[in-house]
ZAZA-150007 format. One record per residue (C-alpha): residue number from 0; residue in one letter; x, y, z. Coordinates in steps of 0.1 Angstrom, whole numbers. Example, Ala and Ser with C-alpha at 12.3 -4.5 7.8 and 13.67 -1.06 7.14 Angstrom:
! ZAZA-150007
nr_rest_px_py_pz
0_A_123_-45_78
1_S_137_-11_71
This chain:
! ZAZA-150007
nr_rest_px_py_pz
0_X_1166_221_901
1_X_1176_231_939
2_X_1200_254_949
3_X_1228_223_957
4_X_1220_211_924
5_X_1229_249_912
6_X_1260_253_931
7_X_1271_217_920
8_X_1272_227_885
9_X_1292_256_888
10_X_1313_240_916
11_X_1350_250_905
12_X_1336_284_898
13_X_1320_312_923
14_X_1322_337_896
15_X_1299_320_867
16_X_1279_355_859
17_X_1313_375_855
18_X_1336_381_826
19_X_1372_369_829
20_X_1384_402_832
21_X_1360_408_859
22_X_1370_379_877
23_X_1405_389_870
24_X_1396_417_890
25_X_1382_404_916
26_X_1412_378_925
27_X_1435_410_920
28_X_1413_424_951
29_X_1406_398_969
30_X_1433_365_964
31_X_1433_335_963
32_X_1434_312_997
33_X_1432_345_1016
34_X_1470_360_998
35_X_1476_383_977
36_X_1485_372_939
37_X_1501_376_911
38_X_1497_378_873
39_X_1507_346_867
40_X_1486_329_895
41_X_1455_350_883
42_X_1459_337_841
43_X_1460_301_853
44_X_1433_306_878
45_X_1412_325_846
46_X_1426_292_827
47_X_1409_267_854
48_X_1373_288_851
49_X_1372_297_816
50_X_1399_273_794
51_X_1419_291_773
52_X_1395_291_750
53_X_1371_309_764
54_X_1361_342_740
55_X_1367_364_770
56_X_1400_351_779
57_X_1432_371_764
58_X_1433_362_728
59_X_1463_348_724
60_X_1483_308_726
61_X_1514_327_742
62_X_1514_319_778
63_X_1538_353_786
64_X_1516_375_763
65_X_1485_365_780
66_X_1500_374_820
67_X_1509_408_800
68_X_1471_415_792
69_X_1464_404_823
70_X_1486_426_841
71_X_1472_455_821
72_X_1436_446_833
73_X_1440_448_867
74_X_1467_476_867
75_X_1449_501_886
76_X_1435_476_912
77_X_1451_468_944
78_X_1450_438_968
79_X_1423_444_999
80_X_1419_410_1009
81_X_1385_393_1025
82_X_1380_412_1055
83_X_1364_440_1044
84_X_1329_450_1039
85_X_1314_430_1008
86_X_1306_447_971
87_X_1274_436_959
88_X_1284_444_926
89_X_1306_409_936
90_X_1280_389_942
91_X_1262_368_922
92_X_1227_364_916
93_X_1220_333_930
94_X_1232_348_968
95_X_1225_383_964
96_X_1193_386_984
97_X_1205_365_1010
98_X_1236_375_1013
99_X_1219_413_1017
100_X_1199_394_1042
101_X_1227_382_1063
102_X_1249_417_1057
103_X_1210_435_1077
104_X_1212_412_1102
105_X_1247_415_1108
106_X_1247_451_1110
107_X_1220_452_1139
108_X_1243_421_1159
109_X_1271_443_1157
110_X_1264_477_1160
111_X_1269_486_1119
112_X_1293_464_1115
113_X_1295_453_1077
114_X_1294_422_1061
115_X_1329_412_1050
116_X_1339_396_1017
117_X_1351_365_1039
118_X_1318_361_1053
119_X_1299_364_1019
120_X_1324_332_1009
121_X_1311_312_1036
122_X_1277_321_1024
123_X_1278_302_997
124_X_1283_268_1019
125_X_1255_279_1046
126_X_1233_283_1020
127_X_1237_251_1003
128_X_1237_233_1036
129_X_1205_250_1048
130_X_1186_252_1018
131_X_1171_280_1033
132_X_1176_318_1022
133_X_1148_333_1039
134_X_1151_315_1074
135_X_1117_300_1072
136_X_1127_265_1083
137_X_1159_275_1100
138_X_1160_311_1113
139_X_1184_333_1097
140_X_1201_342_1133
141_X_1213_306_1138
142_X_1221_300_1100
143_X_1248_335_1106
144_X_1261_318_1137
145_X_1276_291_1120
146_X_1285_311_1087
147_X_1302_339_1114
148_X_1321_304_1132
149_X_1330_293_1096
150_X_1343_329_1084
151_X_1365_333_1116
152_X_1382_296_1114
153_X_1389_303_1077
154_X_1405_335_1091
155_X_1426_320_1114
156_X_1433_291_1094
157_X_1417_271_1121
158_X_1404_234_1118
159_X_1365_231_1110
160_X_1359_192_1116
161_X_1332_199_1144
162_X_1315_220_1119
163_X_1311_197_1090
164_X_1300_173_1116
165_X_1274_197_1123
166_X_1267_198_1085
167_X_1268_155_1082
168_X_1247_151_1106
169_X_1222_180_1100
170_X_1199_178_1135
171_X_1183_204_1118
172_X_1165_184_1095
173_X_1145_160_1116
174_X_1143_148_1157
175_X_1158_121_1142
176_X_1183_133_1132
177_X_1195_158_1160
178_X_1188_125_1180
179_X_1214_106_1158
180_X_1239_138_1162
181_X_1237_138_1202
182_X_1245_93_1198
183_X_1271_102_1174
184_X_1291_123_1199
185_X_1283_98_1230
186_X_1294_71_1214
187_X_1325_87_1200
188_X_1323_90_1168
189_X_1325_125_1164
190_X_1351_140_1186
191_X_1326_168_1200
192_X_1300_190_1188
193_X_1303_216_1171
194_X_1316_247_1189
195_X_1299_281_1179
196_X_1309_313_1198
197_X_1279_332_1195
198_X_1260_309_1210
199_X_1282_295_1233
200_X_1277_313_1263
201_X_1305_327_1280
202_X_1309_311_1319
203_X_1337_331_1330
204_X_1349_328_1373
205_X_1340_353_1398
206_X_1369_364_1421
207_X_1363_336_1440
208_X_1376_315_1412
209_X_1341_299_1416
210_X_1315_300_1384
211_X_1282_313_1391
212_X_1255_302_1375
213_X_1249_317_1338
214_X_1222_335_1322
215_X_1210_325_1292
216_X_1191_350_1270
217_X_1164_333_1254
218_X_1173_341_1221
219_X_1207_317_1225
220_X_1178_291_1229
221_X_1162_296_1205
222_X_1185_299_1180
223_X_1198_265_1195
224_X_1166_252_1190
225_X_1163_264_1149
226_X_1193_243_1144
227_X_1178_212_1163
228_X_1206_205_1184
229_X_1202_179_1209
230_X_1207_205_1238
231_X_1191_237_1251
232_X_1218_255_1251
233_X_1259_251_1252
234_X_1284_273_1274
235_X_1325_278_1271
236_X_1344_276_1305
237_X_1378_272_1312
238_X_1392_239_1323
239_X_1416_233_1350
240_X_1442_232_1328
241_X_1432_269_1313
242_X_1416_252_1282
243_X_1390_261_1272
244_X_1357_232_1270
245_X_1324_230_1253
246_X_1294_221_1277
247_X_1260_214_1269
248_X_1226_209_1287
249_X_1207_180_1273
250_X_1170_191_1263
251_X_1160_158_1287
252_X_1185_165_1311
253_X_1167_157_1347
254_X_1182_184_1364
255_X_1172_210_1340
256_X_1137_195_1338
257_X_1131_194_1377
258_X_1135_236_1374
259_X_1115_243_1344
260_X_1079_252_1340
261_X_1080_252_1302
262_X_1088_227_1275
263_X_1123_222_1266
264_X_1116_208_1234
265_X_1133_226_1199
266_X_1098_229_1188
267_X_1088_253_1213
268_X_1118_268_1219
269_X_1118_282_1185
270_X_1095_314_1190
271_X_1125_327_1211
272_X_1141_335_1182
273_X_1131_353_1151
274_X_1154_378_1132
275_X_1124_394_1117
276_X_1114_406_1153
277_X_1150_409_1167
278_X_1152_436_1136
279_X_1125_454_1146
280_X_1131_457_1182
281_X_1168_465_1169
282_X_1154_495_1151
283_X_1129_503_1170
284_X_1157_512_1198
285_X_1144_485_1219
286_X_1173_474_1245
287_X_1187_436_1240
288_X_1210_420_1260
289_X_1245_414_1252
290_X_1269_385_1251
291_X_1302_380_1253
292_X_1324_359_1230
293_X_1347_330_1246
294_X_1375_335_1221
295_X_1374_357_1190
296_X_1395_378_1169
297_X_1409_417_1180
298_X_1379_439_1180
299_X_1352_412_1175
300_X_1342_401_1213
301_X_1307_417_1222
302_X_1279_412_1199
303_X_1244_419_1206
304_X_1215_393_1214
């Protein structure tokens, strides 16, 4: 059985290895579509997981009676919402490790910043779309930058097409496929591709109002590369009309290979990055350079790289 076979059957419910009280407790803490809930809401969520049936669930037919035991469950518990750190005691067992994983890696990105609850949701998609928990195929660095891009849209309530392009098309798995991913946006029929902030490298005007040329740190390469993208690397500038634009650099773009000495192929560009060594250089006090995010959310606009 693989993991999406695993997740498939349990599709309608992220809480399999929890009781319904637990669960009940959980939705009291952490809601449902990102608000807080209700009584009510929470029994006939409980109803869609369990059935009423179910040997956990309240043991009565009486619709009221049964909100009433559920209100007495989850008396003592109040609403926190998904951005917060995560509790492990949450999580079940078929994401613990890589979830622990991905809150590591996290905390050395972003100075001891924790893993939120939000972020441990989208963990469940990237890991069923990666098929990848230890980052062997698909380095754990480029596998957060799309669950971190997925956490913050769900935040925001932003749209996520470009991403689940990114996820149809999967350049990750072969050259043919990143190769069908670049023809898919040049010949329209995805829209563009898929925009992730961490990687993205800021291009911001000097004085001037002129851009100078940008610095990429290899690791932005590298983790471009783990995801097979078509390109070496993408940038965010503003447009002329203050929009903000994606831009890529084709990993056969003449330009770029009249300048280089070294092989722009995903292949190669691989060994650039490697959360196993970022870690240690992380902890090791090693310096790393930093990055700046085009757009983000209050308080979440430098990470480390």
């Amino acid at each position: 059985m693989t993991l999406s076979d695993t997740f498939y059957s349990a599709r309608n419910n992220s809480y399999v290895e929890h009781s319904a009280k637990k669960v009940a407790l959980m939705l009291m803490k952490r809601g449902i579509d990102r608000k807080e809930v209700k009584p009510p809401a929470i029994y006939d969520r409980l109803v869609e997981i369990f059935g009423k049936n179910h040997p956990e669930m309240p043991a009565t037919p009486d619709r009221q009676n049964a909100i009433r035991i559920i209100r007495r469950w989850i008396d003592d518990v109040e609403y926190e919402g998904l951005d917060v750190p995560y509790d492990p005691a949450e999580v079940g067992v078929e994401l613990r490790s890589y979830v622990a994983r991905l809150a590591v890696l996290k905390s050395a990105m972003f100075k001891g910043e924790k893993l939120t609850a939000g972020e441990v949701e989208q963990a469940k998609r990237t890991l069923i779309e990666f098929q990848d928990p230890h980052g062997e195929t698909v380095d754990l660095l480029a596998q957060y930058a799309v669950l971190w891009e997925l956490a913050e849209r769900e935040a925001k309530g932003s749209l996520t097409s470009d991403i689940e392009d990114l996820f149809t098309y999967a350049p990750w798995v072969s050259n043919e496929a990143s190769q069908l991913y670049r023809v898919a946006k040049e010949t329209g029929l995805i829209e563009d591709f898929a925009w992730l902030r961490l990687i993205a490298v800021l291009v911001a005007p000097d004085p001037s109002g002129s851009y100078p040329e940008a610095k990429i740190p290899e690791m932005i390469t590298g983790i471009h590369a783990h995801l097979n993208l078509p390109y070496v690397w993408s940038y965010t500038r503003k447009s002329i009309d203050d929009g903000w634009f994606l831009g890529v650099t084709y990993r056969d773009d003449p330009a770029l290979l009249a300048g280089v000495t070294e092989p722009t192929d995903a292949e190669h560009c691989k060994r650039y990055a490697n959360w196993h060594r970022y870690l240690q250089l992380i902890q090791s006090g090693a310096e790393t350079e930093t990055i700046t995010l085009p757009i983000g959310r209050d308080g979440q606009e430098q990470s480390d790289d």
